[in-house]
C-alpha positions in Angstrom: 72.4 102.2 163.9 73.9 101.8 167.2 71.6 100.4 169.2 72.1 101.2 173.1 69.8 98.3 174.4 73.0 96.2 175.1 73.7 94.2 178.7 76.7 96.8 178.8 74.6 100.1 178.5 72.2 98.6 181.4 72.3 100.9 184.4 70.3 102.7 187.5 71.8 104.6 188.7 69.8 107.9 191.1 70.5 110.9 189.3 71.0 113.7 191.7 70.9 117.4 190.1 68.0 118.9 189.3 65.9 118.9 186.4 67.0 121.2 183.1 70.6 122.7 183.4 73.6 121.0 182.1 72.1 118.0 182.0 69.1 118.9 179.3 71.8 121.3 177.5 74.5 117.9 177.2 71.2 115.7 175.9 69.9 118.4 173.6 73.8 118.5 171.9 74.2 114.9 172.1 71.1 114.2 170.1 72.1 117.2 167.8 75.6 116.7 167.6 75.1 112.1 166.8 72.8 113.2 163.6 74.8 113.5 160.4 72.6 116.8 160.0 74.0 118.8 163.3 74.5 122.3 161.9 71.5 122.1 159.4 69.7 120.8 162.3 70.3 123.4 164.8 69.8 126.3 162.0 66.0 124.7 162.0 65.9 124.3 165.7 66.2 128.4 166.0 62.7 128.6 163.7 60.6 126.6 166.2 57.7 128.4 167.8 59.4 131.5 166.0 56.4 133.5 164.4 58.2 133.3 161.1 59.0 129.2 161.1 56.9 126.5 163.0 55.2 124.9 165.5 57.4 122.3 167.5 56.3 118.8 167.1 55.6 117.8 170.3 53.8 119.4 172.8 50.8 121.5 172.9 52.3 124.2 175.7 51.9 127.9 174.3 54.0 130.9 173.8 54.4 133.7 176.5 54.9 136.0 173.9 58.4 137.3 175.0 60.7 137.8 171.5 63.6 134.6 172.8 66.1 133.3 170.2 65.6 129.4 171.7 61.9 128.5 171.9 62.6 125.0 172.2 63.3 122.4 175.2 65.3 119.3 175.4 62.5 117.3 174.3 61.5 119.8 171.1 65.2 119.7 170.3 64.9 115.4 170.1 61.6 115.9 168.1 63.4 118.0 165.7 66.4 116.3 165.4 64.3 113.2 164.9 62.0 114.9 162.0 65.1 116.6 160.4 67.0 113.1 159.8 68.7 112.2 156.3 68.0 108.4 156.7 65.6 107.2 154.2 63.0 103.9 154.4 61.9 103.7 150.7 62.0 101.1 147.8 65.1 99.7 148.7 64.6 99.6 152.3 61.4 97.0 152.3 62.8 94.8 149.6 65.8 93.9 152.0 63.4 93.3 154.9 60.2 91.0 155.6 57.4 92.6 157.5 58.0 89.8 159.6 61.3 90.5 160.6 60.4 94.5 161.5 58.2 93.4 163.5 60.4 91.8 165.7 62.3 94.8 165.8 61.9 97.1 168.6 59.9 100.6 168.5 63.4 102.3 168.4 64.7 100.1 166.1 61.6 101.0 163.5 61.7 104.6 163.8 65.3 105.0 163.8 65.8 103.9 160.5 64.6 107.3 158.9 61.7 109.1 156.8 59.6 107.2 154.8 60.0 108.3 151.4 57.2 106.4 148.5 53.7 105.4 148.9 53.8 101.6 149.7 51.2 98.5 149.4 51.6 95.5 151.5 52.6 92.2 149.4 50.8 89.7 151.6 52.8 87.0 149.2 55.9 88.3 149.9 55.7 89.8 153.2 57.2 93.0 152.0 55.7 96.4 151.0 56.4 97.3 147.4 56.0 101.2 146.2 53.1 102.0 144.5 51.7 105.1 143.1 49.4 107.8 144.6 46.9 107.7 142.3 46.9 103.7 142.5 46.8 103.9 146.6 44.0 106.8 146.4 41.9 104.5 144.0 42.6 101.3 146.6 41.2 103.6 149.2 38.1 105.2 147.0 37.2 102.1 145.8 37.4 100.0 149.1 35.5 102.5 150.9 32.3 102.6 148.5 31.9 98.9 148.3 31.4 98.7 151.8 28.1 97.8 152.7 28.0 101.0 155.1 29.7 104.0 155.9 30.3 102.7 159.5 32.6 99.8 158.6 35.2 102.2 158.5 37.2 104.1 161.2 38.9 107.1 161.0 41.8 108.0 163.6 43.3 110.9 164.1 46.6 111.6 165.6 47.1 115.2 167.8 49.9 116.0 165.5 47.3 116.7 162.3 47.0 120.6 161.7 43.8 122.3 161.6 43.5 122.3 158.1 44.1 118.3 157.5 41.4 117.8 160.7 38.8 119.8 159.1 39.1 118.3 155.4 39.3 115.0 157.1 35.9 115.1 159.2 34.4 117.0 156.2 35.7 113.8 154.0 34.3 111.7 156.7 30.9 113.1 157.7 30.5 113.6 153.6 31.0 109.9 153.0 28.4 109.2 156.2 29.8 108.1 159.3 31.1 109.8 162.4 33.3 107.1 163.5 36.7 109.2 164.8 38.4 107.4 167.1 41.5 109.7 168.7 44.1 110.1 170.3 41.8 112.4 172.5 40.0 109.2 173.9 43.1 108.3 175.3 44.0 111.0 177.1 42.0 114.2 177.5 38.5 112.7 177.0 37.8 112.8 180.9 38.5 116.3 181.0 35.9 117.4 177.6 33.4 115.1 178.9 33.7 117.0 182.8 34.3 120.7 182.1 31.5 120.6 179.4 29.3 119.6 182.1 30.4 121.8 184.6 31.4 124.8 183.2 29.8 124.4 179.7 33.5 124.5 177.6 35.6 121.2 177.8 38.7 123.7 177.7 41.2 125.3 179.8 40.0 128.5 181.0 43.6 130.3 181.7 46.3 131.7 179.5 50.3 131.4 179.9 49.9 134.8 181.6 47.6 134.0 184.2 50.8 132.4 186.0 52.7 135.2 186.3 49.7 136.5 188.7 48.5 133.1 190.4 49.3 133.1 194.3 49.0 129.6 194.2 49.9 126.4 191.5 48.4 123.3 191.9 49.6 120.8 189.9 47.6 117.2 189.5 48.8 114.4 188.0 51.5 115.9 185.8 55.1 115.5 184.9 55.9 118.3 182.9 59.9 118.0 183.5 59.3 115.1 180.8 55.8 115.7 179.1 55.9 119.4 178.7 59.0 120.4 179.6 58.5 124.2 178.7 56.0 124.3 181.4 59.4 124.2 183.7 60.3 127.8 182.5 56.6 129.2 183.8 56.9 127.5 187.3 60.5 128.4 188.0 59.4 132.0 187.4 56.1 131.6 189.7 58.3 129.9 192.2 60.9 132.8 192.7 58.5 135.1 192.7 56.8 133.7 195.6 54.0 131.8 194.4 53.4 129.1 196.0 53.5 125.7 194.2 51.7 122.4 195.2 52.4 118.9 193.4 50.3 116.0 193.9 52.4 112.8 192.2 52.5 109.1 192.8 56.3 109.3 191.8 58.9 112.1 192.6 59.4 113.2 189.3 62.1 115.9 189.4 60.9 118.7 187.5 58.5 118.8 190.2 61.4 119.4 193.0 63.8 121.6 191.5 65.2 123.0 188.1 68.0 124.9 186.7 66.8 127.3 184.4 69.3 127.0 180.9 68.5 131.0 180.2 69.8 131.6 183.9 73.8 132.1 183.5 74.4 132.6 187.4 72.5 129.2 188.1 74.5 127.5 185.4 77.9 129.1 186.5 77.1 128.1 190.2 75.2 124.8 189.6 72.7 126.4 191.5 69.1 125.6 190.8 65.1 126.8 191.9 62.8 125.0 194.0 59.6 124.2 192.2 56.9 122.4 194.5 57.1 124.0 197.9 54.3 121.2 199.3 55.0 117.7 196.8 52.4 115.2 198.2 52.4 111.6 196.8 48.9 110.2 196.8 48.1 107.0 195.7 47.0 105.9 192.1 43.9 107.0 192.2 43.7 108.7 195.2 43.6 112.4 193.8 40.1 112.6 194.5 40.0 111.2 197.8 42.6 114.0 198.2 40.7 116.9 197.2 38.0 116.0 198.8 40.1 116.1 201.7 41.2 119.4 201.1 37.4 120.6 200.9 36.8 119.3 204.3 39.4 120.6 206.0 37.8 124.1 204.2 34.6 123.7 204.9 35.4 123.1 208.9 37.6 126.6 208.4 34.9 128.3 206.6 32.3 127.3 209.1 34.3 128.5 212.3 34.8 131.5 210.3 31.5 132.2 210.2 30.3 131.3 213.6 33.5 133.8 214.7 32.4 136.7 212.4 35.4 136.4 210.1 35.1 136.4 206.6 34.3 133.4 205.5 37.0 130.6 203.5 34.4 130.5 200.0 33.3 133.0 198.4 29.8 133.7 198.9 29.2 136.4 196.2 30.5 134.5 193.2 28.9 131.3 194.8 25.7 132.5 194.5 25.4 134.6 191.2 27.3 132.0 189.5 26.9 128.5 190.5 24.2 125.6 191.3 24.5 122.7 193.0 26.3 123.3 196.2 24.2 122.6 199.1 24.4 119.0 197.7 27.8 118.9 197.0 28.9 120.1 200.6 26.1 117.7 202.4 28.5 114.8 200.0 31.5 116.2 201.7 30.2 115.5 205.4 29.3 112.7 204.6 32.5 111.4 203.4 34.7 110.3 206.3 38.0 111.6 207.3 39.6 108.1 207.7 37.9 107.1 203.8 39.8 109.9 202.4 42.8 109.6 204.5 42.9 105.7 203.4 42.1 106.0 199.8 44.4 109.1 199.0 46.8 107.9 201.1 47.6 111.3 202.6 47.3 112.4 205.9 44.6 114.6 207.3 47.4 116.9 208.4 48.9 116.8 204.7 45.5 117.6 203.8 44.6 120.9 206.0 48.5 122.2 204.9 47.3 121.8 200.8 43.9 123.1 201.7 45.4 126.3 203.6 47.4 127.2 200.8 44.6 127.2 198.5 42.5 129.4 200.9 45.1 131.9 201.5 45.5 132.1 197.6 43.6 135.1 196.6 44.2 133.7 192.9 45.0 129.9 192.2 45.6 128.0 189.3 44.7 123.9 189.2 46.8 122.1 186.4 46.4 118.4 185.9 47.0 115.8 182.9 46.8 112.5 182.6 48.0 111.1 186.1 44.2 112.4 186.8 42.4 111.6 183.4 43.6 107.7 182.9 41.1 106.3 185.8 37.8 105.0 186.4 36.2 108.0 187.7 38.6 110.4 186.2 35.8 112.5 184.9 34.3 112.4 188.5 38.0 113.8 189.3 37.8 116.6 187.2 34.3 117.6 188.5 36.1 117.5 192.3 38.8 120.0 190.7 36.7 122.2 189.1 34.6 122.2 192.1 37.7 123.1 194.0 38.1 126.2 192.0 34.0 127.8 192.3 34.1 127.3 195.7 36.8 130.1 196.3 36.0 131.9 192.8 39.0 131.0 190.9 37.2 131.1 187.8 36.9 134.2 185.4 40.1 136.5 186.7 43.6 137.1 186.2 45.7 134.5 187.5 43.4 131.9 188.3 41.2 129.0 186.6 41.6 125.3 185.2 44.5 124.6 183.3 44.5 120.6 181.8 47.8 120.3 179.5 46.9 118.4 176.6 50.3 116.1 175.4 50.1 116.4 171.5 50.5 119.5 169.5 47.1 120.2 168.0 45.2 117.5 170.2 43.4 120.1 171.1 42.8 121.9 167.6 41.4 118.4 166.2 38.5 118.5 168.1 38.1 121.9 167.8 38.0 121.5 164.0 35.4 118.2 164.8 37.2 115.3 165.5 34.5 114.2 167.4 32.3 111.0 167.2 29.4 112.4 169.0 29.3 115.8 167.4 27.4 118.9 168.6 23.8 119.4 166.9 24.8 123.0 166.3 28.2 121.9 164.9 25.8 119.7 162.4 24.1 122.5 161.3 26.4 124.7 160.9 27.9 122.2 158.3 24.6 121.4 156.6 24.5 125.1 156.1 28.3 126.1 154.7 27.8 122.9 152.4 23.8 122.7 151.2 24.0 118.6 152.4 22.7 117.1 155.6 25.5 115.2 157.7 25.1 111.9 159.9 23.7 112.7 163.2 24.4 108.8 164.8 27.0 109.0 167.2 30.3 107.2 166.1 32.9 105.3 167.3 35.3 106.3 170.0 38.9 104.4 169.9 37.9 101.6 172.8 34.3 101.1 170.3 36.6 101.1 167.2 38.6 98.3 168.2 35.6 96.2 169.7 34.0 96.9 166.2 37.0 95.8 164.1 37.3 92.2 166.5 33.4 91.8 165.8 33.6 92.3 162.0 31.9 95.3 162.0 34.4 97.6 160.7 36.2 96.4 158.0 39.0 99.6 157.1 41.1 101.4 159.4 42.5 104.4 158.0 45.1 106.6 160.6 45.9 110.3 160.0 49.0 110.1 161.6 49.8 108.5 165.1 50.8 104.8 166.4 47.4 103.3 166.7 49.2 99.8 167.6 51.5 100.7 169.7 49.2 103.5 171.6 46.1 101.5 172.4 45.3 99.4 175.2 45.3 95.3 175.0 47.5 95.2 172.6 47.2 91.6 171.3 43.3 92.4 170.6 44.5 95.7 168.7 46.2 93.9 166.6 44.1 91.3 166.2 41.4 93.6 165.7 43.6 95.4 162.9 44.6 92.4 160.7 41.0 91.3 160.3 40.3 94.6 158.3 40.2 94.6 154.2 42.2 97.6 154.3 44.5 99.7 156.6 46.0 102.8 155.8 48.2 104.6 157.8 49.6 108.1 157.1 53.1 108.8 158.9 56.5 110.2 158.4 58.3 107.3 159.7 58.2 103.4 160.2 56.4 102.2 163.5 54.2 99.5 164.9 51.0 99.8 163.1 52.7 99.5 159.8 53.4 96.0 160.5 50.2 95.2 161.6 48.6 94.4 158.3 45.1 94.0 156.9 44.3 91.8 153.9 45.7 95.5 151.8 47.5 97.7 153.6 49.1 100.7 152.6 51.6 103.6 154.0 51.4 107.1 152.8 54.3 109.2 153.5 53.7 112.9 154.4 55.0 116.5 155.3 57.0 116.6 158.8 56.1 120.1 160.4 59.7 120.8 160.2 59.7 120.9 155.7 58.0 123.4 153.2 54.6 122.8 151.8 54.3 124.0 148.1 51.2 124.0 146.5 50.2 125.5 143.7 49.7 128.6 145.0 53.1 129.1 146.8 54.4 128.1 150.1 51.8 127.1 152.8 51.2 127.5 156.1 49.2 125.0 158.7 48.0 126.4 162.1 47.3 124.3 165.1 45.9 125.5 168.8 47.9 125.0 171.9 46.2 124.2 175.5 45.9 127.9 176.1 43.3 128.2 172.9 45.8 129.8 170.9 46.0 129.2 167.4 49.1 130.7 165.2 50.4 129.4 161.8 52.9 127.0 161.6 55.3 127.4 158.4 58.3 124.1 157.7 61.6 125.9 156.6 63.1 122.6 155.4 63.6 120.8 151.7 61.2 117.9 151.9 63.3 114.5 152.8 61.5 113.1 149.4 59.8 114.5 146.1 57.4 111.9 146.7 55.9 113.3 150.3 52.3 115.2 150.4 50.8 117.1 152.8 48.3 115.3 154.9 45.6 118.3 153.2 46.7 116.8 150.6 46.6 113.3 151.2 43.3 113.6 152.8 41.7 115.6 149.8 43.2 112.7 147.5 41.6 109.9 149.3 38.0 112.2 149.5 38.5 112.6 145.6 38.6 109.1 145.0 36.0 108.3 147.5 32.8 111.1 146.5 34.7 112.8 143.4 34.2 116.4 143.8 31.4 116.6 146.5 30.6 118.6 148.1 34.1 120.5 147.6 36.6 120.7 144.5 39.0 118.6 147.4 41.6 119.4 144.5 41.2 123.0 144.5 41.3 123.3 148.6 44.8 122.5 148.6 45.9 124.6 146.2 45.7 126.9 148.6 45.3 126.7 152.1 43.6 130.0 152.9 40.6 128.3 151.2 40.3 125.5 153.7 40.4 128.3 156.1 37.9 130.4 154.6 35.3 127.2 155.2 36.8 126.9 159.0 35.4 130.2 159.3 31.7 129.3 158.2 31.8 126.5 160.4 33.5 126.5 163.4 33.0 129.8 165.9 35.6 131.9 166.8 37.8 131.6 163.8 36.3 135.1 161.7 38.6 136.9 160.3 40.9 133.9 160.2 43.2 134.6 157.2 43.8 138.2 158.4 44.3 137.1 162.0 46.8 134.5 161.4 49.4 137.6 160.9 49.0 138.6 164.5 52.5 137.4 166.2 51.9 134.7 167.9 48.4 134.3 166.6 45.2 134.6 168.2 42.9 133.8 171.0 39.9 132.0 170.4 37.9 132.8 173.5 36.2 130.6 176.2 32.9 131.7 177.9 33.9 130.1 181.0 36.7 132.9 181.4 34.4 135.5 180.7 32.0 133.9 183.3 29.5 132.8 180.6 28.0 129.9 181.5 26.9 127.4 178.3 25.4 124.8 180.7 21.9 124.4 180.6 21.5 125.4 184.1 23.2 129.1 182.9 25.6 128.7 185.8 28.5 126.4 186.8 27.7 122.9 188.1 28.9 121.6 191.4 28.8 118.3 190.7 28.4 115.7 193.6 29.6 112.5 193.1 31.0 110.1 196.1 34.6 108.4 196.2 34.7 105.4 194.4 34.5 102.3 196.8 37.5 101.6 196.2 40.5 101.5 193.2 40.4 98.0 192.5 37.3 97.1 191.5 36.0 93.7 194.0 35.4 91.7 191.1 39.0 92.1 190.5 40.3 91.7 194.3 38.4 88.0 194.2 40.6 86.8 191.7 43.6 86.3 193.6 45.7 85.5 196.9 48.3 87.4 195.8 49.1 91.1 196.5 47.7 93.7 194.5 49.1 96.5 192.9 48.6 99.5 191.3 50.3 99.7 188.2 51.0 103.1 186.3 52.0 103.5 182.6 53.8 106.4 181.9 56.7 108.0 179.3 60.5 107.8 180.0 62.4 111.3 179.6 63.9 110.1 175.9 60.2 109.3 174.4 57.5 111.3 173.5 54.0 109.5 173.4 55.0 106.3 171.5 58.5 107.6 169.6 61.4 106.4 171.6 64.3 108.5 171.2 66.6 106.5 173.0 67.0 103.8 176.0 67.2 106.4 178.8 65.3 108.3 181.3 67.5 110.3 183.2 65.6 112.4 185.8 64.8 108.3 187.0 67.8 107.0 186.7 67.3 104.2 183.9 69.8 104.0 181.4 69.8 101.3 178.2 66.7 99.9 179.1 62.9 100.2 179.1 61.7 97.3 180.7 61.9 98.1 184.0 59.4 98.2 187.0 59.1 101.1 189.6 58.3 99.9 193.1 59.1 101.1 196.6 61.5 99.3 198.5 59.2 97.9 201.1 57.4 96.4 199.0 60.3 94.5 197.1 61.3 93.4 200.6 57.5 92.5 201.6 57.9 90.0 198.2 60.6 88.4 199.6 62.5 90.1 196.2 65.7 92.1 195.7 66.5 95.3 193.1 67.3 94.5 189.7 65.4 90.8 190.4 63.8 89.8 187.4 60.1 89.5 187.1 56.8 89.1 185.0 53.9 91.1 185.5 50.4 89.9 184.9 47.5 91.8 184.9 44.0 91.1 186.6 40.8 91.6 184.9 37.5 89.3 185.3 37.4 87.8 181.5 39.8 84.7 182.0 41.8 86.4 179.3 45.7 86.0 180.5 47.5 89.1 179.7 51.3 88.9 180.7 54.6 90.7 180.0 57.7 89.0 181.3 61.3 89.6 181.7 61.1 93.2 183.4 63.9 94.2 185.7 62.3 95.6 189.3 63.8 98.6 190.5 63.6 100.8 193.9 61.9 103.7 193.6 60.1 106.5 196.2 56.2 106.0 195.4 54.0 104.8 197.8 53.2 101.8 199.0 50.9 99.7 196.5 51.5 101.3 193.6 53.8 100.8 190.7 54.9 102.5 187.1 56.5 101.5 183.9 57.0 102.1 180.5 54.3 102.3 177.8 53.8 101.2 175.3 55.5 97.7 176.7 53.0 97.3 178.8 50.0 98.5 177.1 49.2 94.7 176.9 48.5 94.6 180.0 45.0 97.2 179.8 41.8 95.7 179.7 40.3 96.6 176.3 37.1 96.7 178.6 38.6 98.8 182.0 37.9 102.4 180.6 36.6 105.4 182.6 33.2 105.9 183.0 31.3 108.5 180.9 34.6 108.8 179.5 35.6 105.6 177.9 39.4 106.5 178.2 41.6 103.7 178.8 42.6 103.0 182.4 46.1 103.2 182.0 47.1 104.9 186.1 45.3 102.0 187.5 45.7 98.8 186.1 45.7 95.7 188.8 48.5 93.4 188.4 50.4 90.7 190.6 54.3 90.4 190.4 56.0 87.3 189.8 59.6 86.4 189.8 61.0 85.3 186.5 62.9 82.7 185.3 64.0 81.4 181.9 61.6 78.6 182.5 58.8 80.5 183.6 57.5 82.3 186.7 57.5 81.8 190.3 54.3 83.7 192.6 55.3 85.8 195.3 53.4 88.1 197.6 50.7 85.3 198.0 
């Protein structure tokens, strides 16, 4: 491996162009071009998204149905590349090396080596995994699982990369063994937006399709990098943007793909260097402050709409849709006089006048789209955000019509299929019956265990296995010493993976690895060649179809894998699990007893690019128990850091964001760079403005320690960071995850949510030395 975190390949340097263009085309072939697979590599690149070949790894964007020989991004091309890899970790591979000594590795290091390739058990007497067989892992599993005292001492993650199929067999699996503990990666992202849109407009979807933004007026966009994190997304706004939309961001940081971008596809931009503006308004509220800030923008409406009125003029909301379709407004607007001007100005920190310019956009809009991720979802009152969004919308009637609605981008490919399939530890009544019908058995109605609850219940010794369907649950959870302390106190921990990472390493008294399927290989059962579907954050779901040789003989399918371990646990109840994944179409078939909108779903699966499953809020169908849309009131937070925090020092305060680097997607690093920031070789690095350097009496590129504040007396520390100059605002901070997931609180989640707080963490800065640290900013 060459391995680019060297003193030599440490640089920032401010990249200048703009976002996409030569720049993504040079990483895409330098990624391709450094695997010893390049041309079979980009042969497979051309079948992602195709309708004949399969869903891209990463990202849960959607199709806009236009017949294009690339489908992919930069970032697709670097999940590929990284799926498609000849290496092999096997046999071999664990006998040369300790678990001890991987997990001194880095996250790069582990994932580069290659594809897992056996079934593997933990030798706690010689630190080393040794292969073992499937049927000796799935009797480890059966066996461990039914001498547990209860169903409940077990958890069950689920990563957003699982197809439809696996998610379904695996809650089935679950809920038929008696728990409904399914922690997932939902809880630690999206969960703010399910919990708020369910309330307010009865689905806890998205209500738009991709071709709603080719008729918005207006694109507001929350929260979001998609430059980095969805980079397809860049291709709809460039479009919007020259065709006169008008595009507002709202980010702490000025991420590039925000500000311009040079569309590949576009020869003339390419031949000229030339590029598109994307955010014709970019405002940079605080951490945090997004509410505060559309608040403000409801203000500075509601003093329009009211002089319209008194003048005869039409007035700024909509009246008629107001009325038939909505409850709770008199309230909510009585909330907004009553918030103050200089509270929203100080909290969002955004000028009124930035303010009234956003909110006259909006009202000129005849259609507008609101799009957000999780720069909005990772707070305290993040769901209370979401409601202020989605109240944003009603008030002007951008809910139900072409070009306008709620648009949340989920990160993961089928995050969003998972719990549409019912990955869900507080399922729906209905759902419940709807199973106890299509399988003659009544399922578990006590609510299970979220991912924050999970881990609290492993520390406490009240779950006692930890099985993963895929994911980093390590590396990807907050307090990261308790995660794994909480992990290695199991009996048993499975994980389920296509390569090495963090949570391998993090061992119970058994542990085992099970090597699956990438998206990118074939699936033959004994029926033939398989397909899996997945749903994108537009509620479409098409099939998804690998097109290479498996990297093993030895790999299942996670259907597969998950029918194995259900076969071992309950034998064949109350399915043949065995006979499901002979063929697919079967698992399907049940899909369609249980889960609504999915008839037909066989048949409908040959519709290019799949099918839509509906969403009642579009068709202004209300499935709130008021029979309308909620606008909800809820006031400001007092402030971002809670007092209780603030108390606990002298030193300054600040804001700290965790967030991805361009060459990583969620915990897989691709490499040491971010470009569109201007980090190269290096991860541990700190964003901050350069006043605030100055203010600490601190240079760029000092080194420093950053230490988090939370009322529990528990010390939670990550040192040797480099601090570097960056335009965000005042107070507020960002750096890499996961190095400094240790810094989360396990107990700092949202409320009603329960999503880690990873946008607003408190932490002090200290300068560091190889002794130790020196305070500043006191």
């Amino acid at each position: 491996m060459t391995d680019r975190n060297t003193e030599s390949a440490k640089k920032l340097k401010p990249y200048t162009r703009s976002a996409g263009g030569w720049g993504a085309l040079a990483s895409t072939g330098k990624h391709l071009l450094k695997s010893e697979n390049a041309v079979k590599n980009i042969r497979t690149l051309l079948k992602t998204n195709q309708d004949n070949g399969f869903d891209c790894p990463g990202c849960a964007w959607g199709e806009d149905g236009e017949d294009k020989v690339f489908r992919f991004c930069e970032n697709g091309a670097k999940a590929v590349n990284w799926e498609a890899t000849s290496r092999k970790v096997g046999p071999e591979f664990f006998s040369r090396h300790s678990v001890s000594w991987l997990r001194e590795q880095s996250d790069y290091f582990l994932e580069y080596q290659g594809r897992l390739t056996h079934p593997m058990r933990y030798n706690r007497e010689d630190d080393r995994y040794e292969d073992v067989s499937w049927s000796e892992a799935f009797d480890l599993i059966g066996n461990t699982l039914n001498g547990l005292e209860h169903p409940n001492e077990a958890e069950f993650y689920t990563s957003g990369r699982a197809s439809n199929e696996a998610a379904f067999l695996y809650q089935l699996f679950v809920r038929s063994f008696g728990a409904n503990n399914f922690p997932d990666c939902s809880n630690m992202c999206h969960e703010a937006t399910s919990v708020a849109l369910a309330q307010s407009i009865g689905v806890g979807k998205g209500t738009v399709s991709i071709h709603d933004f080719e008729k918005a007026d207006a694109i507001f966009i929350f929260g979001q990098n998609p430059g980095t994190n969805h980079p397809r997304m860049l291709d709809v706004l460039y479009k919007a943007s020259r065709r006169g939309a008008k595009i507002v961001s709202f980010n702490p940081l000025k991420e590039r793909g925000l500000e311009r971008f040079t569309n590949p596809q576009n020869a003339m931009e390419m031949l000229t260097d030339g590029s598109t503006p994307i955010s014709g308004l970019y405002l940079t509220p605080n951490l945090g402050g997004d509410m505060a800030a559309v608040r403000g923008m409801v203000k500075a409406m509601l003093t329009e709409d009211r002089a319209a009125r008194k003048a005869g003029h039409q007035p700024v909301f909509d009246d008629e849709f107001l009325s038939a379709h909505t409850t709770g407004l008199d309230e909510y607007l009585e909330q907004v006089d009553n918030t103050s001007w200089d509270f929203i100005v100080e909290q969002s920190g955004l000028s009124q006048s930035a303010l009234e310019e956003a909110a006259a956009v909006y009202s000129q809009a005849e259609r507008a789209i609101c799009t957000w991720a999780m720069g909005i979802t990772q707070h305290r009152h993040s769901v209370a955000t979401v409601f202020e969004i989605t109240n944003l919308l009603l008030l002007r009637g951008n809910m139900g019509k072409p070009g306008a609605g709620a648009c949340p981008v989920r990160g993961h490919s089928n995050v969003q299929g998972d719990r549409t399939m019912g990955i869900d530890e507080k399922p729906a009544e209905a759902f419940l019956q709807r199973m106890d019908q299509a399988f003659g058995m009544e399922f578990p109605r006590e609510h299970g265990h979220n991912t924050v609850q999970s881990i609290r219940a492993m520390l406490e010794g009240q779950s006692k296995v930890f099985i993963g369907l895929g994911g980093n649950f390590a590396a990807a959870t907050p307090d990261t010493q308790l995660t794994e302390k909480a992990l290695s106190q199991c009996l048993l921990t499975v994980n389920i993976a296509t390569k090495l990472n963090r949570s391998h390493l993090i061992t119970g008294k058994e542990s085992l690895i099970l090597p699956c399927l990438g998206r990118t290989e074939e699936d033959l059962q004994l029926s033939g060649r398989q397909s899996i579907t997945v749903e994108d954050s537009f509620s479409m779901v098409h099939a998804s179809g690998g097109v290479l040789k498996p990297a093993s003989d030895q790999l299942k399918s996670e259907p597969e894998i998950v029918a194995g371990m259900a076969q071992a646990t309950l034998a064949a109840k109350p399915v043949d699990w065995q006979r499901l994944v002979e063929d697919y179409d079967l698992i399907r078939e049940l899909i369609e007893k249980v889960i609504p909108g999915f008839t037909d779903f066989n048949r409908r699966l040959g519709q290019p690019g799949g099918f839509y499953l509906g969403n009642s809020a579009r068709d202004l169908a209300w499935s709130t128990p008021e029979g309308k849309a909620v606008i909800v009131s809820r006031p400001l937070p007092e402030s971002i850091i809670p007092a209780s925090v603030i108390e606990l020092t002298d030193q300054t305060i600040f804001v700290l964001q965790t967030l991805r680097s361009h060459d990583q997607y969620n915990t897989t690093i691709y490499g040491m760079d971010d470009r569109y920031r201007g980090v190269y070789g290096q991860r541990r690095v700190l964003m901050m403005s350069a006043e605030d350097i100055r203010d600490l009496g601190l240079e760029n590129e000092d080194r420093i320690s950053i230490r988090s504040l939370w009322p529990d007396q528990v010390k939670r520390q990550v040192d040797d960071f480099v601090l570097m100059e960056y335009d965000l605002p005042r107070g507020n901070v960002a750096a890499y995850y996961p190095e400094t997931n240790p810094l989360v609180p396990l107990d700092s989640v949202g409320e009603f949510s329960d999503t880690p707080t990873s946008k607003s963490i408190p932490v002090v800065i200290e300068k560091y030395c190889d002794n130790g640290t020196i305070a500043v900013g006191s």
